[in-house]
C-alpha positions, 0 to 999 in steps of 0.5 A: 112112207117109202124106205128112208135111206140113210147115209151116214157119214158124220160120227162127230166133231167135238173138237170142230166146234167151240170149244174151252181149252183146259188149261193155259196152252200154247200154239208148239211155235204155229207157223206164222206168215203174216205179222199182226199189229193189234190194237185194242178196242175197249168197251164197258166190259170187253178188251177187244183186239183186233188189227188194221184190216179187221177193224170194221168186221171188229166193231161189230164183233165187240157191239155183239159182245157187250150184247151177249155180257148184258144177256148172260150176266142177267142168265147166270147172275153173276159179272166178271170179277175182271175185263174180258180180253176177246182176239179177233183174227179176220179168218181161220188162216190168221187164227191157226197162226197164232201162239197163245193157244192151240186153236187147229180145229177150232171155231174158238178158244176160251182159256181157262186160267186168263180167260181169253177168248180167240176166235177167228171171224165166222163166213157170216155174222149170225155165226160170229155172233153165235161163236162170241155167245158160246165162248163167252159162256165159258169165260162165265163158267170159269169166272163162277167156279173160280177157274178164271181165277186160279182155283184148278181144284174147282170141281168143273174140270170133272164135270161131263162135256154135255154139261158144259158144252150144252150149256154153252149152246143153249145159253148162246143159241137159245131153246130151239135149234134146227140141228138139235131138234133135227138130232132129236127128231131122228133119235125118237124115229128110231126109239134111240135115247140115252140115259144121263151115264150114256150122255158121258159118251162121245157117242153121243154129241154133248154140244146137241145132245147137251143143249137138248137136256139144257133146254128141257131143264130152262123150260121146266124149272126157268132159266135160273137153274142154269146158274145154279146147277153151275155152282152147284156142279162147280164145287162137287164135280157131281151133276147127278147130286146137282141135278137131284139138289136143285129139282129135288127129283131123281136124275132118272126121272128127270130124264125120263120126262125128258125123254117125253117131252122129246116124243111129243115134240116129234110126234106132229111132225111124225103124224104129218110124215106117216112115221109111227112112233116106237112108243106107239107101235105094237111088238110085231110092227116094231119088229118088222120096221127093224128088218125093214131098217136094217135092209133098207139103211146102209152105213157107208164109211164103217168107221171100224174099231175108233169113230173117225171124222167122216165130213163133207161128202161130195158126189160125183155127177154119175153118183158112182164115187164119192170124195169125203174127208176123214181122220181115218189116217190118224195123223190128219185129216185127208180127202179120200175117194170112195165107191158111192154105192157100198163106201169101200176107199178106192184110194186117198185122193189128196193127203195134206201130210204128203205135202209139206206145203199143203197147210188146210183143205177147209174141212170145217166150213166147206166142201169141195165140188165136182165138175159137170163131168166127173173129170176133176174136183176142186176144193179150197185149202192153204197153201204157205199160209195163202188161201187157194183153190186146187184142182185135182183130178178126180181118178188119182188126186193129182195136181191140175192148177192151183190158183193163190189169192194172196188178197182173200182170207178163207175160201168155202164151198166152190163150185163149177159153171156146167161148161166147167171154166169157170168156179164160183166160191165164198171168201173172206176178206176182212172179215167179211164174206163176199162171192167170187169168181175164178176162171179155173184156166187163170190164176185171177178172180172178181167179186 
């Protein structure tokens, strides 16, 4: 097998996912350019609010919450002592402009004192669906633990991020998952495997590494260790004493058999990709391949003395630069222009801080483009509240053309025709997610 060449540019992004807030916060007085009249939906357990142009997207929304309460409640044994209150806002736009939480970030809040749950429409349904799972799983951990009903002396609130975060994932995505087993798989090539102390360790992602150790313990012991292990930990603080209680096994060697089972279910793909696995190798063949890796994986990005948020690399077309997003500056998240070949910062191309109008670049779900020549780069942002493509030049950042669509929600991942006049994207209006076209020399669009 030729020597597999790793760009590694994504550190984390613990707070870019679902995520539960802890404890009742509010927005600092967001920003808000549009004035929202919700309405409410009620279903057998869910008060849904929405407003006038997400009403069809919002029906959806709420017959795939009552799905989800009928699947988790059945899972974790347990109803809601109360009505569940689900916000829906039509985009990440009209999300980040709401004052009951401090949603900037996020994929979705769940409050931990009401239980209310927020969380903008997702580009496609299947990533609503996944999102109204994830967060509804909280609301259920807050519910059981006491929580959502006052108790802050419950022990959850010292519980680890894997615990809860991977829970929520694996109840709402299930026991297998392309990212995890993908996370998994790379782990066991390089003989790299945390114990349950490192799993405390940002380091190591607690949404895939979490739902990882979620999915071992529901294959091995069923799903009802999921409640349990939730109640358990939810009144002591102590998983590892939880764990030890409900398996009756040490967690060292719970681990362990994790740890296993992650080897064999890589070991096909593995013998299918001529990839020896550290467990089968001699000490002389683990030696060599560790040279091997060391002179022929690079890094780019070195993240120095703090993990940043490295996301969304795009390539120019002579792969000579590369444009990237990154916390690197501490105050937000800017573009930035590196060397393709060893990663050094040419410059911050574009700086969201510099420009008081400048709101969003989208970092989350999307990535900019370069056009056929290298010339300029495009990506989506919001501008005064306004969804917009920019297009800047691909030398210094400066501002070519900006093209508003007041009509639009949220822009993802344009991308340039080869004769560079027109831009094709992704956008949401109402919810819904449609592809579009702009000319890059008019400030217009079509579906």
């Amino acid at each position: 097998m030729n020597t597999l060449v790793r760009i590694t540019l994504l550190l984390g992004a613990l707070s870019l996912l679902a995520s539960p807030t802890s404890a009742q916060t509010f927005g600092r007085n967001a920003v808000q350019y549009q004035t929202f009249h919700f309405k409410i939906l009620r279903t057998q357990h869910f008060d849904v609010y929405f407003y006038e142009a997400e009403a069809d997207a919002a029906a959806q929304a709420a017959r795939m919450a009552e799905r989800w309460y009928t699947r988790i409640s059945k899972v974790l044994r347990h109803q809601l002592s109360s009505r569940q209150p689900l916000i829906l806002y039509a985009d990440h736009p009209a999300y980040n402009q709401t004052n009951i939480a401090q949603v900037e970030g996020s994929e979705g809040v769940t409050e931990s004192l009401k239980r209310r749950i927020l969380l903008p429409l997702g580009a496609s349904p299947y990533e609503t669906d996944h999102v109204i799972g994830h967060e509804l799983t909280h609301a259920f951990q807050y519910d059981i633990t006491g929580v959502g009903r006052g108790n802050l002396a419950t022990g959850l609130n010292r519980v680890p991020l894997w615990f809860i975060e991977g829970m929520a994932e694996y109840v709402s995505l299930g026991n297998v998952d392309p990212n995890t087993t993908m996370w998994m798989r790379d782990a066991v090539r390089r003989g790299e495997l945390p114990s349950l102390r490192d799993l405390e360790n940002p380091r190591w992602f607690p949404y895939r590494w979490g739902q990882s150790f979620w999915s071992y313990l529901g294959g091995t012991y069923g799903d009802d260790i999921v409640g349990a292990l939730l109640r358990s930990a939810g009144r002591s603080g102590n998983v590892q004493l939880a764990l030890e209680q409900m398996t009756h096994r040490p967690p060292d060697s719970l681990v362990a058999d994790w740890h296993r089972a992650l080897t064999e279910a890589a070991r096909p793909v593995a013998v299918a990709t001529g990839v020896t696995l550290p467990t089968d190798r001699s000490h002389a063949e683990q030696m060599r391949l560790a040279a091997v890796t060391t002179t022929g994986a690079r890094s780019l990005v070195d993240p120095g003395k703090r993990q940043h948020y490295n996301i969304a690399p795009a390539v120019s077309p002579d792969g000579s630069r590369m444009v990237y997003f990154s916390d690197a500056g501490l105050f937000s998240i800017d573009m930035y222009l590196a060397n393709a070949d060893n990663g050094k910062t040419i410059r911050k191309l574009v700086s969201s801080t510099r420009d008081p109008h400048l709101e969003s670049m989208q970092f989350i779900n999307s990535a900019g483009a370069w056009d056929a020549d290298g010339s300029r780069f495009v990506f989506g942002g919001v501008v005064t509240g306004v969804p917009a493509l920019r297009i800047v030049k691909g030398s210094n950042g400066d501002l070519i053309k900006e093209i508003k669509f007041p009509t639009l929600g949220e822009i993802f991942n344009p991308t340039w025709s080869p004769d560079g006049k027109v831009i094709a994207f992704s956008a949401q209006v109402g919810g819904v997610t449609d592809l579009l076209r702009a000319m890059s020399r008019a400030a217009s669009c079509s579906v």
